[in-house]
PALORO-719607 format. One record per residue (C-alpha): residue in one letter; y, z, x. Coordinates in steps of 0.25 Angstrom, whole numbers, plus 5000, padded with zeros to 4 digits. Last residue first. Layout:
<rs>
@vexmar:A; py:Y; pz:Z; px:X
...
</rs>
This chain:
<rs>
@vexmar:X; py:5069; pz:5007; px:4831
@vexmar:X; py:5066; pz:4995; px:4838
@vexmar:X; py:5055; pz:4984; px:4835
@vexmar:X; py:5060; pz:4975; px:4825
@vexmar:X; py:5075; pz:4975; px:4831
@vexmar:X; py:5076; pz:4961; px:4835
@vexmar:X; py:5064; pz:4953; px:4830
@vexmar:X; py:5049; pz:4955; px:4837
@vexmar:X; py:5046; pz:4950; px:4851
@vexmar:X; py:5031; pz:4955; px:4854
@vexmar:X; py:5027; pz:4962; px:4867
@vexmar:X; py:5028; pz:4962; px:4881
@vexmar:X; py:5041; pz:4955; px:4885
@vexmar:X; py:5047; pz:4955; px:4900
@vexmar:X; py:5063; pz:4954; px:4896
@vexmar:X; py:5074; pz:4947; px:4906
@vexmar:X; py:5087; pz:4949; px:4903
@vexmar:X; py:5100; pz:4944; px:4894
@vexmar:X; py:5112; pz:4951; px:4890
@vexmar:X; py:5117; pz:4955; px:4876
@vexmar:X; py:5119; pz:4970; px:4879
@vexmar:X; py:5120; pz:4974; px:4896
@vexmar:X; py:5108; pz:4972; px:4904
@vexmar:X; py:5105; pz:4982; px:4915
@vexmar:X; py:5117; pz:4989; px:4926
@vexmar:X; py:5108; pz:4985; px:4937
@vexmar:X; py:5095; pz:4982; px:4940
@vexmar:X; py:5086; pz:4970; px:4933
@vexmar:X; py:5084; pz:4973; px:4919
@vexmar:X; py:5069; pz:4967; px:4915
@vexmar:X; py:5067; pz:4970; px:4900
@vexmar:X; py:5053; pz:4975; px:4896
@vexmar:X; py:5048; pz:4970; px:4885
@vexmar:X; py:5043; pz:4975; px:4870
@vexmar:X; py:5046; pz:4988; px:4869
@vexmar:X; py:5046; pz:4998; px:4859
@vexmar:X; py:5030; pz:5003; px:4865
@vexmar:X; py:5039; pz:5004; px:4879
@vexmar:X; py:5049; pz:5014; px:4874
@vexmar:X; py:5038; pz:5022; px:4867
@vexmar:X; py:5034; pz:5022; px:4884
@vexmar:X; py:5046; pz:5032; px:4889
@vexmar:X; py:5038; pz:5037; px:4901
@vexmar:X; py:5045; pz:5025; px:4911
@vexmar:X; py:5060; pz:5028; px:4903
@vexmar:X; py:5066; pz:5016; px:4894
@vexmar:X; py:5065; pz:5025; px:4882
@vexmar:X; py:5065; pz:5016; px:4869
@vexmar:X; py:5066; pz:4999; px:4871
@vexmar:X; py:5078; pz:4995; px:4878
@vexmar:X; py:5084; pz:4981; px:4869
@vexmar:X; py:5081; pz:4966; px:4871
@vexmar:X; py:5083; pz:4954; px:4862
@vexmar:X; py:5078; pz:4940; px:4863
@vexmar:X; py:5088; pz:4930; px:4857
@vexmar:X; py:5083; pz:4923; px:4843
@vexmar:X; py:5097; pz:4928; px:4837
@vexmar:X; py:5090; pz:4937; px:4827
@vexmar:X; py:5086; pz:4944; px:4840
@vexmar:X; py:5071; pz:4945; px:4844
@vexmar:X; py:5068; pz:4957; px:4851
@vexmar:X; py:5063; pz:4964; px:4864
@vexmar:X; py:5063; pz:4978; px:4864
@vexmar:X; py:5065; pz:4983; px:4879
@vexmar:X; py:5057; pz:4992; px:4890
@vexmar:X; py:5066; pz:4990; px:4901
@vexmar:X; py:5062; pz:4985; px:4915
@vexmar:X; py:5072; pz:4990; px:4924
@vexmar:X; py:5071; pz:4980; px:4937
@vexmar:X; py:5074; pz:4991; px:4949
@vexmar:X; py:5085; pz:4994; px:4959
@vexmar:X; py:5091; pz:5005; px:4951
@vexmar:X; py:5104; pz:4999; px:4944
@vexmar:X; py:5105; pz:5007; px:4929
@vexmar:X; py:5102; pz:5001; px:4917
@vexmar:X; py:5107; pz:4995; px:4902
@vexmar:X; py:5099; pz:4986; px:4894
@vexmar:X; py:5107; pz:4982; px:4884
@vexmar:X; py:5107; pz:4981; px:4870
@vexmar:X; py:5100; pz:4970; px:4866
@vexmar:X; py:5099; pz:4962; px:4880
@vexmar:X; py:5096; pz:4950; px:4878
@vexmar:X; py:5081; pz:4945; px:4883
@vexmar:X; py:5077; pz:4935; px:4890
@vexmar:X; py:5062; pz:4933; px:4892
@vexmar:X; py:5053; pz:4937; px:4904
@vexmar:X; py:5039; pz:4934; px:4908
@vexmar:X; py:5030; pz:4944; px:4918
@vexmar:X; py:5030; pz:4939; px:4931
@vexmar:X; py:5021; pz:4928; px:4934
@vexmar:X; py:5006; pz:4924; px:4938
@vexmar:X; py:4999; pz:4914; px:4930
@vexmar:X; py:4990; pz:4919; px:4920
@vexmar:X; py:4976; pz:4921; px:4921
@vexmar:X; py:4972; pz:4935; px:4918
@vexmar:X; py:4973; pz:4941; px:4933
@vexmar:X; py:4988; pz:4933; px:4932
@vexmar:X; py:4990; pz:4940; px:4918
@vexmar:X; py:4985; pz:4954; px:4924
@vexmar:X; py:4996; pz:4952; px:4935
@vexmar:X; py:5007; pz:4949; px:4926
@vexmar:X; py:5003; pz:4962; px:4918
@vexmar:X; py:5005; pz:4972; px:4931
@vexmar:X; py:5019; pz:4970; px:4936
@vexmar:X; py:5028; pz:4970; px:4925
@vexmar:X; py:5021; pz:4972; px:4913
@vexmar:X; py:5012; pz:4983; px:4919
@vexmar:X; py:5024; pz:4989; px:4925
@vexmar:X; py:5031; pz:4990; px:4912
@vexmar:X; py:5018; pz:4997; px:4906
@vexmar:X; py:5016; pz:5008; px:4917
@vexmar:X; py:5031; pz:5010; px:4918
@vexmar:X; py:5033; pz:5014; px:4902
@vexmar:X; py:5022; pz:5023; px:4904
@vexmar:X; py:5024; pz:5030; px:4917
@vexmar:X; py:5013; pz:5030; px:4925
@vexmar:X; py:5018; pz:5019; px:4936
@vexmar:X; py:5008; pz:5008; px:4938
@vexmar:X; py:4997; pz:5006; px:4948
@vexmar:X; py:4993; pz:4991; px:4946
@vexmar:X; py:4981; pz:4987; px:4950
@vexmar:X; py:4978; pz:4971; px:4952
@vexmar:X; py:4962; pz:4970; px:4956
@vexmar:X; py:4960; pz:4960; px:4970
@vexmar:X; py:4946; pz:4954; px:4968
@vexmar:X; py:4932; pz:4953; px:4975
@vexmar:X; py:4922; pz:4946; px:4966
@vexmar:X; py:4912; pz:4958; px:4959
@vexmar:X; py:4908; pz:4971; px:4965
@vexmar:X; py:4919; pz:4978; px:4955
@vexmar:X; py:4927; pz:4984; px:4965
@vexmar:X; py:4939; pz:4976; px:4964
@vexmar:X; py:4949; pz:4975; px:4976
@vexmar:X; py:4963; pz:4982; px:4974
@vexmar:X; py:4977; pz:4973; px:4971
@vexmar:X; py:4987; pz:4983; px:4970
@vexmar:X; py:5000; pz:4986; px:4963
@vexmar:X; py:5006; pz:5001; px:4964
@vexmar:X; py:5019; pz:5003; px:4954
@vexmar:X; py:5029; pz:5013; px:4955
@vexmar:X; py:5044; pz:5008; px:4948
@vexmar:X; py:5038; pz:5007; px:4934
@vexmar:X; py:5051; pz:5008; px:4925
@vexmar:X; py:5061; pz:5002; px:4932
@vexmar:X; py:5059; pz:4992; px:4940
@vexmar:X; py:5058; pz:4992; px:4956
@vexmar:X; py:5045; pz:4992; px:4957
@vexmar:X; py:5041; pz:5005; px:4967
@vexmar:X; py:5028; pz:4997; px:4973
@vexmar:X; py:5014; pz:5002; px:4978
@vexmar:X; py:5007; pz:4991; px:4982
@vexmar:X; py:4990; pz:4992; px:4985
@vexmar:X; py:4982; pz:4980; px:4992
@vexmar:X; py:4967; pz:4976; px:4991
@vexmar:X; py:4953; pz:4982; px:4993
@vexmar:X; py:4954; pz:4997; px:5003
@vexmar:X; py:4969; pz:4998; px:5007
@vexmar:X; py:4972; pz:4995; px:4991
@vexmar:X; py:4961; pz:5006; px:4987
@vexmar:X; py:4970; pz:5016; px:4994
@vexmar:X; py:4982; pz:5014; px:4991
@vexmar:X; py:4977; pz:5012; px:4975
@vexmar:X; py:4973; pz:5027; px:4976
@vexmar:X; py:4988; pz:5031; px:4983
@vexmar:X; py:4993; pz:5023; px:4971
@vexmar:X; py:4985; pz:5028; px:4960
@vexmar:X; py:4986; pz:5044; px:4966
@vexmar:X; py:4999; pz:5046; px:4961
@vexmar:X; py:4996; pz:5063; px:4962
@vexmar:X; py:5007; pz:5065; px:4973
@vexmar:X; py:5018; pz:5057; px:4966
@vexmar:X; py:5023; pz:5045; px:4972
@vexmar:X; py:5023; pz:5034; px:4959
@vexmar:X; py:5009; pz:5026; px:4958
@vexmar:X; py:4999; pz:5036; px:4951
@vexmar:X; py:5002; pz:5032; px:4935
@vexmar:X; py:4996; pz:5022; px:4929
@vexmar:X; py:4986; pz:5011; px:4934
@vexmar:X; py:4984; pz:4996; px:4931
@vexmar:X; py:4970; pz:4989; px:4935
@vexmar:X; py:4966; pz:4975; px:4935
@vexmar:X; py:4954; pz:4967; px:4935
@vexmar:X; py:4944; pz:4979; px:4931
@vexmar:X; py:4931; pz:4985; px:4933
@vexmar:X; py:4929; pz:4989; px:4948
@vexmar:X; py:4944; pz:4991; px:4951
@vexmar:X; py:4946; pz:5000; px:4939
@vexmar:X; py:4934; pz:5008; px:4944
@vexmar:X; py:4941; pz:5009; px:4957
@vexmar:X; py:4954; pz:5011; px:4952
@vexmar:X; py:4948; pz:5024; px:4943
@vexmar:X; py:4939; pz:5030; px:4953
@vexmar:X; py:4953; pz:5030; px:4963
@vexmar:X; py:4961; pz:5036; px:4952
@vexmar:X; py:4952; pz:5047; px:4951
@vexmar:X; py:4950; pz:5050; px:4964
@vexmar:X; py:4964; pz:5050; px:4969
@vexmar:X; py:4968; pz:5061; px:4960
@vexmar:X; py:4978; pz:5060; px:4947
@vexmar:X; py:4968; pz:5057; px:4935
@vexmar:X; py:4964; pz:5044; px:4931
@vexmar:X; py:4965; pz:5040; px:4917
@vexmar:X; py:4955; pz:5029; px:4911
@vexmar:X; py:4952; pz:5014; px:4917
@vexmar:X; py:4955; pz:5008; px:4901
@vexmar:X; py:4953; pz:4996; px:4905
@vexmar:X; py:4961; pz:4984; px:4898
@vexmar:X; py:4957; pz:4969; px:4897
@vexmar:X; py:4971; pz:4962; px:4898
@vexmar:X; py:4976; pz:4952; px:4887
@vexmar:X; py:4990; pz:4958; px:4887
@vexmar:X; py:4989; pz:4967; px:4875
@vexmar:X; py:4976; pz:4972; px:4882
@vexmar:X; py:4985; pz:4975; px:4894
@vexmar:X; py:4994; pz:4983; px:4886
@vexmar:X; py:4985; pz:4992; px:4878
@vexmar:X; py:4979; pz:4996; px:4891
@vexmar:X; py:4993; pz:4998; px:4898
@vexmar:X; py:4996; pz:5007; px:4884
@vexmar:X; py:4985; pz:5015; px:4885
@vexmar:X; py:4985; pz:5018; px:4900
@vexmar:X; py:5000; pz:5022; px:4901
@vexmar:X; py:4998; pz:5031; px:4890
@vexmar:X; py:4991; pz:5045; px:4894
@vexmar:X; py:4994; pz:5055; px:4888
@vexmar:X; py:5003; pz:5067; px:4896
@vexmar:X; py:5000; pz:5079; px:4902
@vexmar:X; py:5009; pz:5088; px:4908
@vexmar:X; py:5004; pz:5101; px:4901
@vexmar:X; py:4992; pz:5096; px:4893
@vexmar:X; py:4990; pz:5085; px:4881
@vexmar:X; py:4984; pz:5088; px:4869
@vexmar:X; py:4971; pz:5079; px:4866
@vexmar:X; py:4974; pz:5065; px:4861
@vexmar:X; py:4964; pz:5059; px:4852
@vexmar:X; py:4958; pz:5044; px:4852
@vexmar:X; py:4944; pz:5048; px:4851
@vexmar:X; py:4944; pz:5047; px:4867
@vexmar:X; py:4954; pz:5057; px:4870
@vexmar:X; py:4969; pz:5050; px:4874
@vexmar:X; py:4970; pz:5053; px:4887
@vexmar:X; py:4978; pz:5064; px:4896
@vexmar:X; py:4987; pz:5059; px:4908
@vexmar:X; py:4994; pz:5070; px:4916
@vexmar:X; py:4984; pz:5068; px:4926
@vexmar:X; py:4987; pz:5053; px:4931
@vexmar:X; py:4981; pz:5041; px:4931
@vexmar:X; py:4983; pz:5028; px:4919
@vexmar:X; py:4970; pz:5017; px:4921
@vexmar:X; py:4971; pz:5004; px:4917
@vexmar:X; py:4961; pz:4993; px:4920
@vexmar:X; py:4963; pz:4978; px:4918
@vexmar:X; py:4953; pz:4969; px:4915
@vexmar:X; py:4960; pz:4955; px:4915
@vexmar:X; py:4959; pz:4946; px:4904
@vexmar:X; py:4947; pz:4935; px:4910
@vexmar:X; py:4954; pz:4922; px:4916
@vexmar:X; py:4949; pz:4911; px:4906
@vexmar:X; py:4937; pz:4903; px:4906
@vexmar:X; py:4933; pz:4898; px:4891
@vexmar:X; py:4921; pz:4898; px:4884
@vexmar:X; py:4921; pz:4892; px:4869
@vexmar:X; py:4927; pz:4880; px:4874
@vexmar:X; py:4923; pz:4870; px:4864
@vexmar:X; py:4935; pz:4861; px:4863
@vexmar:X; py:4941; pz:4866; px:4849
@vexmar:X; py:4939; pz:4880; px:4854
@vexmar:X; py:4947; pz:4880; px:4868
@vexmar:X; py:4959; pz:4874; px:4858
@vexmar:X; py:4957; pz:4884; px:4848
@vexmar:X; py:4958; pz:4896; px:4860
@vexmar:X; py:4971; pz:4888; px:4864
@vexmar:X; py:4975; pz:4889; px:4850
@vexmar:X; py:4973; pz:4906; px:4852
@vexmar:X; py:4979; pz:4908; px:4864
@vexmar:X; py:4973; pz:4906; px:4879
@vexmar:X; py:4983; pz:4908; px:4889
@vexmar:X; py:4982; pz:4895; px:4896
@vexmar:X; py:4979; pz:4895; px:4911
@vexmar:X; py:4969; pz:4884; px:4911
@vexmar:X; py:4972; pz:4871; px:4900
@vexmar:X; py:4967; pz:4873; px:4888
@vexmar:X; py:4962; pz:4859; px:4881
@vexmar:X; py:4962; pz:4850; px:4895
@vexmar:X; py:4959; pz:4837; px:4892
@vexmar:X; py:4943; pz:4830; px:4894
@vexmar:X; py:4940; pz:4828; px:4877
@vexmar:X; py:4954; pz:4826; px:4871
@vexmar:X; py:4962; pz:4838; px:4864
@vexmar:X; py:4969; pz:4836; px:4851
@vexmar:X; py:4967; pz:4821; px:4847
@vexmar:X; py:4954; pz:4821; px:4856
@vexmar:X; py:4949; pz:4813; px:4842
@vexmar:X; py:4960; pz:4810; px:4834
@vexmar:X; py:4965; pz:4818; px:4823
@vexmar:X; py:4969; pz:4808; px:4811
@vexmar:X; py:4980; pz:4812; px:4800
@vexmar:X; py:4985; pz:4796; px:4800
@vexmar:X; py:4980; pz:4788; px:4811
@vexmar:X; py:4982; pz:4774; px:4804
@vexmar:X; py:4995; pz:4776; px:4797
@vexmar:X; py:4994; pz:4781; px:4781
@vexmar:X; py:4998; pz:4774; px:4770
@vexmar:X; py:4999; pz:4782; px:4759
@vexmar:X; py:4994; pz:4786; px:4745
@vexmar:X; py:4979; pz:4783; px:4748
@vexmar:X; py:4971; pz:4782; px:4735
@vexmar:X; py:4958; pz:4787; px:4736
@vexmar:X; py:4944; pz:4781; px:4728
@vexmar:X; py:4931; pz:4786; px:4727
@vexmar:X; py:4919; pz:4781; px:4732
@vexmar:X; py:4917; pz:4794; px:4742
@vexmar:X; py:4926; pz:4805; px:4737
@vexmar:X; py:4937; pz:4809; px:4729
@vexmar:X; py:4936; pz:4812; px:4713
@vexmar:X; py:4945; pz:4803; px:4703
@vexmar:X; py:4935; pz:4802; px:4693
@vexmar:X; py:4935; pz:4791; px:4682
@vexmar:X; py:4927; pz:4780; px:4688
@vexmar:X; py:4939; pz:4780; px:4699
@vexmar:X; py:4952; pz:4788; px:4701
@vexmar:X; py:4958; pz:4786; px:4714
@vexmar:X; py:4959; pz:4801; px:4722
@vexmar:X; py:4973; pz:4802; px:4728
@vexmar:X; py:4977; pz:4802; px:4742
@vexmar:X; py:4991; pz:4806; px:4749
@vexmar:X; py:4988; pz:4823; px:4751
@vexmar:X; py:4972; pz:4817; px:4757
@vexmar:X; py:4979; pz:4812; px:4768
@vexmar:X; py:4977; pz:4797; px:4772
@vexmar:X; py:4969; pz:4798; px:4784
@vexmar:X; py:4970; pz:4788; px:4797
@vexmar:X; py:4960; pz:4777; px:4802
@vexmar:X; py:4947; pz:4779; px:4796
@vexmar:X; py:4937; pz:4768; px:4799
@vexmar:X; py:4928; pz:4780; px:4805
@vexmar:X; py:4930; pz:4792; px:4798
@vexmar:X; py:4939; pz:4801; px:4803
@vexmar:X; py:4933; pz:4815; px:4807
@vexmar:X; py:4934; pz:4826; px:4796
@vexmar:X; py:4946; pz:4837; px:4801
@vexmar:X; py:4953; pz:4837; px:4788
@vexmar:X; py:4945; pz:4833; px:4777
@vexmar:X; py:4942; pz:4816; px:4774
@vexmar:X; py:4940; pz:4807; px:4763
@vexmar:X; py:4935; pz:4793; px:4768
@vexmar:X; py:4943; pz:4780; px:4766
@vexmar:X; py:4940; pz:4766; px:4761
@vexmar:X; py:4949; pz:4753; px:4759
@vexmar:X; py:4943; pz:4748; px:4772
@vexmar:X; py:4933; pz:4756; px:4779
@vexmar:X; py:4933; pz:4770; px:4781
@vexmar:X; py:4919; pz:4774; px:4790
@vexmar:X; py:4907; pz:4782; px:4785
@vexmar:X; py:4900; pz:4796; px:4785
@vexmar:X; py:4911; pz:4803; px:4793
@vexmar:X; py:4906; pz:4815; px:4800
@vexmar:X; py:4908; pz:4828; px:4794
@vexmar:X; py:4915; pz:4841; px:4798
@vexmar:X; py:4928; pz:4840; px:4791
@vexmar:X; py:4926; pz:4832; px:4778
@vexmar:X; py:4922; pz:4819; px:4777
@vexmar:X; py:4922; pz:4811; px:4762
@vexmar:X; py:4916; pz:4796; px:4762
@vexmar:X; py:4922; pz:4781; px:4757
@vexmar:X; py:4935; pz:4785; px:4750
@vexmar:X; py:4937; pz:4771; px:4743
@vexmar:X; py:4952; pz:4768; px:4747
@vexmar:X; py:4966; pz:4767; px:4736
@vexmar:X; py:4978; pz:4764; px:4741
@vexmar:X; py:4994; pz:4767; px:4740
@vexmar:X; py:4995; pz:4765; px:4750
@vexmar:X; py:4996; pz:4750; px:4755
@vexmar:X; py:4994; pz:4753; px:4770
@vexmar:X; py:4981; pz:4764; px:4766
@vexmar:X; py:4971; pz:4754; px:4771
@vexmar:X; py:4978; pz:4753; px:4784
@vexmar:X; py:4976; pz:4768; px:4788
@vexmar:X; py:4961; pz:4765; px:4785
@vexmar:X; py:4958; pz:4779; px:4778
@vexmar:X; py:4952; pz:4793; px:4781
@vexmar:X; py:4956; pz:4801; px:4769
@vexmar:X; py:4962; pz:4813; px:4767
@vexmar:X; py:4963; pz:4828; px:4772
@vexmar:X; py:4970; pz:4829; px:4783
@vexmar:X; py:4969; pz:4829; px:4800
@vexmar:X; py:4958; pz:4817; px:4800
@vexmar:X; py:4946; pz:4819; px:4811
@vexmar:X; py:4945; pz:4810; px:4825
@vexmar:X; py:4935; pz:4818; px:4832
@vexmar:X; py:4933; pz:4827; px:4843
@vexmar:X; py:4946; pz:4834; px:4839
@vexmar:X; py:4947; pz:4838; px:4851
@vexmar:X; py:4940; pz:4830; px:4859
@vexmar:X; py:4929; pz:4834; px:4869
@vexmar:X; py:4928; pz:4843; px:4882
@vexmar:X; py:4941; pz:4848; px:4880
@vexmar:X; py:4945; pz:4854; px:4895
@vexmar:X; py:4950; pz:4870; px:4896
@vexmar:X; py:4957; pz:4870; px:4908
@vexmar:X; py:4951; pz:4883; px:4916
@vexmar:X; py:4955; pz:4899; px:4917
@vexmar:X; py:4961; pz:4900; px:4905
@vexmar:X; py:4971; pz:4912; px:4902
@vexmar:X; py:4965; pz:4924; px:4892
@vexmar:X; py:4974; pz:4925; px:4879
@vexmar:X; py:4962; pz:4923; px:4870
@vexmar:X; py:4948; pz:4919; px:4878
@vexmar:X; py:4939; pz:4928; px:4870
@vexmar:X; py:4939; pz:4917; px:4858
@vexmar:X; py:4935; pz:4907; px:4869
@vexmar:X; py:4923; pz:4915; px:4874
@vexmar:X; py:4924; pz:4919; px:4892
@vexmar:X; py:4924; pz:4913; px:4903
@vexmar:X; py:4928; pz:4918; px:4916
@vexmar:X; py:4940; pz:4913; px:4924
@vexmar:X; py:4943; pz:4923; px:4939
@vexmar:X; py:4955; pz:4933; px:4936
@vexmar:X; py:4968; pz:4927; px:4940
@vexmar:X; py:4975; pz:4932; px:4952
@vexmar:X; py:4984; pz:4943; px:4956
@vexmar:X; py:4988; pz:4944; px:4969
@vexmar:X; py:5004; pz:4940; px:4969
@vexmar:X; py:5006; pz:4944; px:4956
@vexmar:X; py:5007; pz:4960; px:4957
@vexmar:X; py:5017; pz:4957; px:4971
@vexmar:X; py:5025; pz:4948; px:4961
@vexmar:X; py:5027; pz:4957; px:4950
@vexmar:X; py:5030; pz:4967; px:4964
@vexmar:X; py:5040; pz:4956; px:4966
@vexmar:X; py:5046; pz:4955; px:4955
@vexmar:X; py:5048; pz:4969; px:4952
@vexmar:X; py:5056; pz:4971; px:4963
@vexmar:X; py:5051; pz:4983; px:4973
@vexmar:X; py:5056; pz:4996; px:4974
@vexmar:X; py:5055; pz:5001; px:4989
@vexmar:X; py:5046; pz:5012; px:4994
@vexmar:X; py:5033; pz:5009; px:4986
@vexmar:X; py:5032; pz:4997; px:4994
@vexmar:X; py:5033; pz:5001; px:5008
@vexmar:X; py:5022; pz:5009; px:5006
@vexmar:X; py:5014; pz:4997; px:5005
@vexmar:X; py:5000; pz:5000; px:5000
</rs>
């Protein structure tokens, strides 16, 4: 661990770009197409036949000779019926026409459909009842062409149906359906393990319960709410437990995180008390499989943060695990995860390396400061203004413990040092949840 690092407050871009530097994608594997929502594809995704694989009609109607209709009105001997599903029986010569449903093919002779809105049932031998040997009259002319889905019209067989790196969503998933790729490699959702030390921390009992809590205890919240976060963002949480304030307890449970999961985030442990065994336990393991950071971010909440890149221990391929040792503060531990941690889980997910995205707010009131030499990053409510303009105000009690603050929230407004933002002007916002209308969510 550098020494040197801890000393001096380092800019949030480049510890976001420290965290980046080593992370890597996790290797494809394959897995079913209805478990593939929201996982990033590995591969281009090729259409091995045409999509539609034949030519069928887009309405109801009849299949016609386009040039038997020039003089409509006109009246055609329907020859067949076909529905969706079944194979023409016979072709549409001249004067003739097949009744068709959505989706049937187009029978052979058939060059356009007259929709079955503009038809009318002619009346013969007293019944006027559709139907092979009955008689349609076509209102309107229609052009040859007319309501058809060509073969390949869609997607032809050989092109590229999902290219790689696409965030799967849902239509994407009906695309991979519609060409039979019921298997699909995708980078896996990352397993990451989370694990909240310290002996003041008392857990919830296992029927759900909360026993009374001692002198200078406190519950435990910080691992809740980062579980809840990372499954909100496609992650596959680990509950990894509390561990208590000695080195032998945060050693078991790193190692057992190691062995079992693709990332780990830690709470609590990394400031310069004597009992912040997390980082002098992290040290250590650094010296033995990879490399140990420990940084003083300059922002403001979540200055302490130890970053490391440690060697599994699971037996299987060698790899490098991302650990993040966040501060124990509530409000700290989840802003540090959004600014440092989560771009990282997205690049072991797939996705491309990058700072977490910005959008320009105004300032609704202002976001008034004082110079420290850090990034503030201010919990605020985002909003839509009756004016279309994106809107940002302070959310609750900006301190790190304040954490009913952070549930009002819903980004995190980056105010560079100095005096802060004054009313009416424009900054960057990191979002992390939904955008209601102005004033929906405050009090």
């Amino acid at each position: 661990m550098a020494a040197q690092d801890a000393e001096r407050l380092v800019p949030l871009e480049e510890v976001q770009h420290l965290a980046l530097s080593r992370a890597r994608a996790l290797p494809p594997v394959e897995i079913p197409l209805d478990d593939a929502l929201g996982c990033v594809l590995a591969h281009d995704a090729v259409a091995t036949e045409d999509v539609p694989p034949f030519a069928n009609t887009a309405m109801d109607g009849y299949a016609v000779r386009a040039g038997d209709t020039a003089n409509a009105p006109v009246e055609l001997r329907v020859v067949d019926v076909l529905g969706a599903g079944s194979s023409p029986n016979v072709g549409v010569g001249p004067g003739e026409a097949v009744q068709i449903m959505t989706g049937a093919p187009i029978p052979p002779g058939a060059d356009a459909i007259a929709i079955v809105e503009r038809a009318e049932a002619v009346l013969t031998g007293g019944s006027a009842k559709p139907g092979p040997g009955s008689l349609v009259r076509i209102l309107d002319s229609v052009v040859p062409g007319a309501h058809f889905r060509a073969a390949g019209s869609d997607l032809a067989a050989g092109s590229v149906a999902v290219a790689a790196g696409t965030v799967l969503e849902p239509a994407h998933i009906g695309v991979l359906a519609s060409i039979g790729a019921g298997l699909v490699k995708v980078h896996p959702r990352p397993r990451v393990g989370v694990m909240s030390t310290g002996d003041e921390l008392v857990e919830l009992a296992a029927d759900g319960s909360a026993r009374p809590l001692s002198p200078g205890q406190i519950r435990d919240s910080n691992r809740h709410a980062l579980l809840a976060t990372l499954r909100r963002d496609g992650c596959v949480p680990v509950d990894l437990g509390l561990a208590i304030d000695t080195e032998e307890a945060v050693t078991a449970g790193l190692e057992r995180a190691l062995a079992t999961c693709d990332a780990v985030i830690t709470t609590g442990g990394v400031s310069k008390g004597e009992f912040d065994y997390v980082k002098t336990v992290l040290a250590k393991m650094g010296a033995a499989t990879g490399e140990v950071r420990e940084l003083s971010v300059a922002i403001r909440p979540a200055k302490p943060l130890v970053l490391g890149w440690l060697g599994n221990r699971d037996g299987a391929e060698p790899r490098l695990v991302p650990v993040f040792g966040l501060p124990g503060n509530p409000v700290s531990s989840l802003v540090s995860y959004e600014a440092i941690a989560l771009p990282v889980l997205r690049v072991l997910a797939g996705h491309a390396p990058a700072a977490p995205p910005t959008v320009p707010a105004l300032a609704d009131p202002g976001l008034r400061r004082r110079a420290d030499g850090k990034t503030h990053l201010v919990r605020v409510e985002l909003s839509w203004r009756a004016d279309g303009r994106l809107a940002a105000r302070a959310a609750g009690g900006q301190m790190s413990h304040q954490l009913s603050g952070m549930a009002v929230a819903n980004g995190l407004a980056v105010v560079p040092d100095g005096e802060g933002i004054a009313e009416g002007e424009m900054l960057e916002v990191i979002p992390f949840g939904p955008i209601g209308p102005f004033g929906a969510r405050g009090t």
